[in-house]
MMTF fields as JSON, N, C-alpha, C and O atoms, coordinates in Angstrom:
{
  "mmtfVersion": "1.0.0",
  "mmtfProducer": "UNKNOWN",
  "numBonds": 383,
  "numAtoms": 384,
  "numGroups": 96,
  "numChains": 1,
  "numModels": 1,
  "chainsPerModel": [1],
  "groupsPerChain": [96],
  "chainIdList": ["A"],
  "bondAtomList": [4, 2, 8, 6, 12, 10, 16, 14, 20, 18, 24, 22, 28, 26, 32, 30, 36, 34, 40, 38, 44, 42, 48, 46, 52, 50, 56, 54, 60, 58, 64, 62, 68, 66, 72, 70, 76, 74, 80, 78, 84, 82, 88, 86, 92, 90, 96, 94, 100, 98, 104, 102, 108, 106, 112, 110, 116, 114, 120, 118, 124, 122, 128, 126, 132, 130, 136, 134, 140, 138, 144, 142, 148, 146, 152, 150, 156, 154, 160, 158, 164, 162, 168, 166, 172, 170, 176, 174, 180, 178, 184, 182, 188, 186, 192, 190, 196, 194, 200, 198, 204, 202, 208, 206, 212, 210, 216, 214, 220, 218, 224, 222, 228, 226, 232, 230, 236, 234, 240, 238, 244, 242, 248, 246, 252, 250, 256, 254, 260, 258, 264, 262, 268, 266, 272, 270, 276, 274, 280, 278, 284, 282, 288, 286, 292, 290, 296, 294, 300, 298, 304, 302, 308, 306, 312, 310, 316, 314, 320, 318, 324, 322, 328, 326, 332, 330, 336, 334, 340, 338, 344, 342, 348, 346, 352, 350, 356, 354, 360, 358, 364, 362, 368, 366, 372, 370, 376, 374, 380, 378],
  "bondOrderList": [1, 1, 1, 1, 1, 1, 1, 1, 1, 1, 1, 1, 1, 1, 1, 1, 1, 1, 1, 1, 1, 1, 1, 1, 1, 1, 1, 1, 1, 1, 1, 1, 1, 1, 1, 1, 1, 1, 1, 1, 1, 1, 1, 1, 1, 1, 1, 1, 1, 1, 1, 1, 1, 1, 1, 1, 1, 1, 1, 1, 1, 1, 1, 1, 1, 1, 1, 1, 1, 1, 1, 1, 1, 1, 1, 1, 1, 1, 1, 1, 1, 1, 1, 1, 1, 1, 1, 1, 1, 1, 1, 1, 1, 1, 1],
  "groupList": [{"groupName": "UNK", "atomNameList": ["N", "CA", "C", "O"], "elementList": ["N", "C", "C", "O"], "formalChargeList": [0, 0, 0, 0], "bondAtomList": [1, 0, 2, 1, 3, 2], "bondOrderList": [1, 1, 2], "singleLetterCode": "X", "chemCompType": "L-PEPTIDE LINKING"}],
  "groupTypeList": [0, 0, 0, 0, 0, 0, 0, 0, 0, 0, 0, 0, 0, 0, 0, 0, 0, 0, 0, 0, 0, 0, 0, 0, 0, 0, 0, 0, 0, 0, 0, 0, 0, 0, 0, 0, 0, 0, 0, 0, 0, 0, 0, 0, 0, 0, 0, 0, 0, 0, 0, 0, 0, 0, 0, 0, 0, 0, 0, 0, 0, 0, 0, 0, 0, 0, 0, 0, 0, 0, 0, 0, 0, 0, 0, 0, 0, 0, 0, 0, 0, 0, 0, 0, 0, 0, 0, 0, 0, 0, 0, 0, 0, 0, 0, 0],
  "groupIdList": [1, 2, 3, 4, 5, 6, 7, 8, 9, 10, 11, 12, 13, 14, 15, 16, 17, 18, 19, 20, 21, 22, 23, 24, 25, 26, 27, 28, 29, 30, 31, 32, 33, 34, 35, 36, 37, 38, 39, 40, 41, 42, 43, 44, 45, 46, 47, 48, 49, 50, 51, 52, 53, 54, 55, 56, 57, 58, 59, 60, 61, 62, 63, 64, 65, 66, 67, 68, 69, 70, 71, 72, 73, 74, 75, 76, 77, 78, 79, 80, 81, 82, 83, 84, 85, 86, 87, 88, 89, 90, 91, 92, 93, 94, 95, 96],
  "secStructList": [7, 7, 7, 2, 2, 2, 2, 3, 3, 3, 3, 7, 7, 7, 2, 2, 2, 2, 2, 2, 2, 2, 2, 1, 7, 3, 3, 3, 3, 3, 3, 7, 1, 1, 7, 7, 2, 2, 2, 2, 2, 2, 2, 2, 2, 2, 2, 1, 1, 7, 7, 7, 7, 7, 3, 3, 3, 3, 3, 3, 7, 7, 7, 3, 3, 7, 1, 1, 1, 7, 7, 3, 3, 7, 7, 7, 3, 3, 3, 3, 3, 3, 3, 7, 7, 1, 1, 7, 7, 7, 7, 1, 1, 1, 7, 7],
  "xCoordList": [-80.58, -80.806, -81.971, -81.986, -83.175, -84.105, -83.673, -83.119, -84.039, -84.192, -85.39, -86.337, -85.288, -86.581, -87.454, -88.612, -87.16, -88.352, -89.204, -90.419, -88.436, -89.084, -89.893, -91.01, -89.322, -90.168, -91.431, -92.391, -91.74, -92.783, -93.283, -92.459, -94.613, -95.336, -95.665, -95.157, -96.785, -96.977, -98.293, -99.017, -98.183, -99.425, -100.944, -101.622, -101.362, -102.873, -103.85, -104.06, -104.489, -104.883, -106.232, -106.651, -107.297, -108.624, -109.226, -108.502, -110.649, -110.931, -110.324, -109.32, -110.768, -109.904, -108.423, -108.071, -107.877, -106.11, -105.831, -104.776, -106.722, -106.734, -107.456, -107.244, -108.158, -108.763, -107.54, -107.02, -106.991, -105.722, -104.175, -103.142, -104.409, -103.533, -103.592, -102.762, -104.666, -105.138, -105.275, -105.075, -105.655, -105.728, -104.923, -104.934, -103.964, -102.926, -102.004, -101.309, -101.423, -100.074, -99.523, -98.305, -100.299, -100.411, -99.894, -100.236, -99.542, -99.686, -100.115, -99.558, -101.008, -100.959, -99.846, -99.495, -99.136, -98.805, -99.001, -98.704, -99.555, -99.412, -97.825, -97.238, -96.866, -95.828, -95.988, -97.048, -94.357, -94.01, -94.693, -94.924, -94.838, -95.54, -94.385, -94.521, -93.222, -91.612, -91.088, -90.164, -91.908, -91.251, -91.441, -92.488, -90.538, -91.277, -91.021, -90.72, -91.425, -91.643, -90.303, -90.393, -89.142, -88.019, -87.42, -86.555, -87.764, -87.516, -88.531, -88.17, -89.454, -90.691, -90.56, -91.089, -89.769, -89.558, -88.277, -88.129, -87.328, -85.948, -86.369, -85.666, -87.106, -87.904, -87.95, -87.242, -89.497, -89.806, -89.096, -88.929, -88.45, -86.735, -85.786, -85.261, -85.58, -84.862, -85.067, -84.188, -86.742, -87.312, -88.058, -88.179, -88.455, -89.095, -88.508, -88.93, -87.039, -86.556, -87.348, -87.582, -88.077, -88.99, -88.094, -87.164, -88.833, -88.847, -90.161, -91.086, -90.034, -90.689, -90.519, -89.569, -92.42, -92.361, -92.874, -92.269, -93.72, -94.291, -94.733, -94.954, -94.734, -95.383, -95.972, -95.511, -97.408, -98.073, -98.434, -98.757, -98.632, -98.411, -99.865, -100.083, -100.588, -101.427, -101.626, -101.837, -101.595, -102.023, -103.417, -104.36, -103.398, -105.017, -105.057, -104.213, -106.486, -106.741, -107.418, -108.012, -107.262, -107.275, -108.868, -109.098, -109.699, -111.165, -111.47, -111.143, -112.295, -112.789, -113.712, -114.263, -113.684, -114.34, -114.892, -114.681, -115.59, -117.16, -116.832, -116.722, -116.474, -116.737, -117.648, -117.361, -118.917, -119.451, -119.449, -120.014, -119.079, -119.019, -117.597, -117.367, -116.787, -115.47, -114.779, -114.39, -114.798, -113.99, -112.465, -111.621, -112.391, -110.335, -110.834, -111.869, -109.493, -109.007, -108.257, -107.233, -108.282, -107.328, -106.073, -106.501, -104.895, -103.704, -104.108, -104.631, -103.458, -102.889, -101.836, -100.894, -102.164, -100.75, -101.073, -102.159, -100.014, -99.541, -99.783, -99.123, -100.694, -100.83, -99.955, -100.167, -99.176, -98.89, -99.144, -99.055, -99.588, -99.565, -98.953, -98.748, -98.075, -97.052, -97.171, -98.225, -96.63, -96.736, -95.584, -94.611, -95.47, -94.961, -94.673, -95.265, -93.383, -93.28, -93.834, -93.82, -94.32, -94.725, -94.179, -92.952, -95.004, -94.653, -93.628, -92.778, -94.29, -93.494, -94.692, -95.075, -95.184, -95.712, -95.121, -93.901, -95.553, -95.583, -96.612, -97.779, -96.043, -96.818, -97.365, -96.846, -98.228, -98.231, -98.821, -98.541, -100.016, -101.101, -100.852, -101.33, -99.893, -99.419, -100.727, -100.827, -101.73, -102.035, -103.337, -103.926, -103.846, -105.195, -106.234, -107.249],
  "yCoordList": [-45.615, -44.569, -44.967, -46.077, -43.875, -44.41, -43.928, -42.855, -44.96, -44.364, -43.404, -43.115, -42.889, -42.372, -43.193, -42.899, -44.398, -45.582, -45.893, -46.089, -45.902, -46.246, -45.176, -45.314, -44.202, -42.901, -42.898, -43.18, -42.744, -42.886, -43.953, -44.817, -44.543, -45.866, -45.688, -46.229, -44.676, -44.782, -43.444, -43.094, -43.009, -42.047, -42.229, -43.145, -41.071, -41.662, -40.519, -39.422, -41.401, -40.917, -41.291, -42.405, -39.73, -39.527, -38.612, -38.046, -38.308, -37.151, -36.131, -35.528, -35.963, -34.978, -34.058, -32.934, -35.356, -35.306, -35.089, -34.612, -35.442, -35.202, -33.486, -33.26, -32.55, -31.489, -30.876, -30.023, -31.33, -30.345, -30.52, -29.872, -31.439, -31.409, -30.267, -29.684, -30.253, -29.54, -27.857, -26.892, -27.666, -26.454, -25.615, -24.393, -26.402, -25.88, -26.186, -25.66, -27.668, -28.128, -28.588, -28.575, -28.997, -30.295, -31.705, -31.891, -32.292, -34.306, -34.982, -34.659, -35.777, -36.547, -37.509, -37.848, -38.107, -39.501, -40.547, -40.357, -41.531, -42.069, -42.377, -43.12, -41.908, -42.056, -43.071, -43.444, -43.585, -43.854, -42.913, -41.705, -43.707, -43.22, -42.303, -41.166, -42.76, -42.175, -41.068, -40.429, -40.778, -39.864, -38.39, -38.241, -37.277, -36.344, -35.434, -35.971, -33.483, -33.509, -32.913, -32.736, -32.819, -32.714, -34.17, -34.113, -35.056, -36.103, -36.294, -37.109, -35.862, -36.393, -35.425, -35.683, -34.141, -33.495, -33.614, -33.289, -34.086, -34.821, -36.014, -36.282, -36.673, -37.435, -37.241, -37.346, -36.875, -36.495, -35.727, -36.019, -34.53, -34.183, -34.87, -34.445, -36.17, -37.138, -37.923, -38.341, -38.376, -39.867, -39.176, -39.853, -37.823, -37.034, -36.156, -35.855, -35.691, -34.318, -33.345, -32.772, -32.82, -31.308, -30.757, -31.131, -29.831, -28.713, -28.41, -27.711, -29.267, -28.64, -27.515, -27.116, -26.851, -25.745, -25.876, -25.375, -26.41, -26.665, -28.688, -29.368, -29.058, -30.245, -30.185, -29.862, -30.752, -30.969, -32.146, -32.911, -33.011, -34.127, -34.07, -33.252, -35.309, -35.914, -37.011, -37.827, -37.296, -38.896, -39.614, -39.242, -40.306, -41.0, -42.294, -43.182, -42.098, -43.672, -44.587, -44.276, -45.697, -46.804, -47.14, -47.288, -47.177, -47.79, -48.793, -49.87, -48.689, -50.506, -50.927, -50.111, -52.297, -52.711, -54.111, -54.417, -54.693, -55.542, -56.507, -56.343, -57.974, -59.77, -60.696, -61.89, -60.119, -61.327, -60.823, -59.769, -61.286, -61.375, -60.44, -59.746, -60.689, -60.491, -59.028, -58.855, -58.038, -56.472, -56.565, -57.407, -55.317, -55.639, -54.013, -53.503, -53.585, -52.602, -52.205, -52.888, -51.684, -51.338, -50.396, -49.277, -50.42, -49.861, -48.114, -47.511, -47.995, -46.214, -45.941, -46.699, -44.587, -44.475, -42.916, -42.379, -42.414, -41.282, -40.528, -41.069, -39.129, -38.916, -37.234, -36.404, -37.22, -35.818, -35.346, -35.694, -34.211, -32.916, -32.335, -31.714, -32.453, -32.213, -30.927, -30.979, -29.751, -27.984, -28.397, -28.855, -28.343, -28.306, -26.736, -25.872, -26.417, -24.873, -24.898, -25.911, -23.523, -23.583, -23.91, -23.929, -24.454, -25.223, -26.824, -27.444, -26.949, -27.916, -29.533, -29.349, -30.715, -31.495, -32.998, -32.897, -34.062, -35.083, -35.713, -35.391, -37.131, -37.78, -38.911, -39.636, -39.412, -40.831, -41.992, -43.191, -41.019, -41.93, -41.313, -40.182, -41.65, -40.946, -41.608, -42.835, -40.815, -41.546, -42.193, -42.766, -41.848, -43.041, -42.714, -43.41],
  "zCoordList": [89.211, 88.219, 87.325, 86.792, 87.113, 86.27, 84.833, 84.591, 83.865, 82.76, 82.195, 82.927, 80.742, 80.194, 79.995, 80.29, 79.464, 79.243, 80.702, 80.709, 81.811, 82.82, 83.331, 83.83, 83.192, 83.868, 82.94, 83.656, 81.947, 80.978, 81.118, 80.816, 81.552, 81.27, 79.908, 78.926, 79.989, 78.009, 78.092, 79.025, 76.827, 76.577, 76.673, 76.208, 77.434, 76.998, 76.743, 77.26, 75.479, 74.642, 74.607, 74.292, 75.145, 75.739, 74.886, 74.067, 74.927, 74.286, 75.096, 74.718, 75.954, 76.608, 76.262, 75.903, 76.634, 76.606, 74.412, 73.992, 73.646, 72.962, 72.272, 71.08, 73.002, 73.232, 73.569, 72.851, 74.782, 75.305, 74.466, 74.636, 73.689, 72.275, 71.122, 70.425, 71.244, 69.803, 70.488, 69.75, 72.048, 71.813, 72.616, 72.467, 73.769, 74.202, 74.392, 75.26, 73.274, 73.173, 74.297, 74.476, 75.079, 76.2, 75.875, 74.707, 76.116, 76.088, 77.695, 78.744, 77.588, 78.835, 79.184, 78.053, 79.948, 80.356, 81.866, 83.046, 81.23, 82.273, 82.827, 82.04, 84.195, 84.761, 85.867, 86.37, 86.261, 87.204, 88.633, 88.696, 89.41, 91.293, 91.229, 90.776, 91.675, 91.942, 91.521, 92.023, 90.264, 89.096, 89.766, 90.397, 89.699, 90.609, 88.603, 87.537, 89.053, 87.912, 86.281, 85.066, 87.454, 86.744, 86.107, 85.233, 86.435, 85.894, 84.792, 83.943, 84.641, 83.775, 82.644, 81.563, 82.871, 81.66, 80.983, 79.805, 81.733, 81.145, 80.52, 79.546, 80.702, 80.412, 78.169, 77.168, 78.687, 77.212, 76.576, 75.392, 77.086, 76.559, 75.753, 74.724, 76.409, 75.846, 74.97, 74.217, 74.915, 74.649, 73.074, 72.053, 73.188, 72.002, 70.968, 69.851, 71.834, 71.037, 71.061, 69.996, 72.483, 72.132, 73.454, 74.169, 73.322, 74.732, 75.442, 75.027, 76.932, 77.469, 78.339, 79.012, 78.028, 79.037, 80.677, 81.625, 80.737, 82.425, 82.449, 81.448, 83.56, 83.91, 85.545, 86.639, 84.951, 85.574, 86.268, 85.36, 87.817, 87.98, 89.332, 90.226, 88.925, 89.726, 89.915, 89.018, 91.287, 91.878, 91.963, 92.661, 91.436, 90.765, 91.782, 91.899, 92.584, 93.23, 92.305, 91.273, 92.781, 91.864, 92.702, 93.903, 91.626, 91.762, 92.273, 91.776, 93.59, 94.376, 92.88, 92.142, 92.724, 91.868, 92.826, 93.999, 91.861, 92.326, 91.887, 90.672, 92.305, 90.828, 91.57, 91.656, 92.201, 92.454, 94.198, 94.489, 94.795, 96.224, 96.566, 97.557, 95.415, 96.328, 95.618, 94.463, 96.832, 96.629, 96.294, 96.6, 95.5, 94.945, 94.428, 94.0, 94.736, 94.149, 92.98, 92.961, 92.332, 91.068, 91.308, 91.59, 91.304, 91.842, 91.125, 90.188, 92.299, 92.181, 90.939, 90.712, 90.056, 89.299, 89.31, 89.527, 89.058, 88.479, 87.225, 86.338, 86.601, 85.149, 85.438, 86.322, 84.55, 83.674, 82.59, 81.412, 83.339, 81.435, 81.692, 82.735, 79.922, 79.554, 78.942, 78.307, 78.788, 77.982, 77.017, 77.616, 75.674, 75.21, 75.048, 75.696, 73.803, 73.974, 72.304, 71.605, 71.855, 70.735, 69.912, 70.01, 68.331, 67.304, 67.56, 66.92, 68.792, 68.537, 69.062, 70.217, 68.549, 68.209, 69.093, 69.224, 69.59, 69.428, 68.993, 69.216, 68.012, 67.377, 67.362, 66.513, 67.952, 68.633, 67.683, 67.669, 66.641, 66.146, 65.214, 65.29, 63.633, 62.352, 61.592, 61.61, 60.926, 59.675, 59.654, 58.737, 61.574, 61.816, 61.119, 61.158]
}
């Protein structure tokens, strides 16, 4: 059984993902691979006290990167946007 902590890695916070805050009550998160998207809104359901309205879920490849001679990849993860329903807020960064 997953929990909410596990299903949530943690927020992230872009200009972007910060744009789709302010103008259509969106949140990004970075999730669990596993997480499909009824879990990801029980999720913030639980972990926030809001209501969500829709979630959105995409699989991100992880970038070949360069050190010299030797190739490596950066792992694959999972991002959702989150619809909140109106007037309703999460708060990540109080006060910055």
């Amino acid at each position: 059984m997953k929990t909410a902590s596990s299903i949530l890695k943690r927020p992230l916070v872009t200009e972007k993902g910060t744009m789709l805050k302010e103008k259509g009550n969106k949140v990004i998160f970075s999730v669990a691979k596993d997480a499909n998207k009824i879990e990801i809104k029980k999720a913030v359901e639980e972990l926030f006290g809001v209501h969500v309205e829709d979630v959105r879920t995409m699989n991100i490849k992880g970038k070949t990167k360069r050190w010299g001679f030797r190739h490596f990849e950066r792992s694959d993860w999972k991002k959702a946007i989150v619809t909140l329903k109106a007037g309703e807020t999460i708060e990540f960064y109080e006060g910055v």
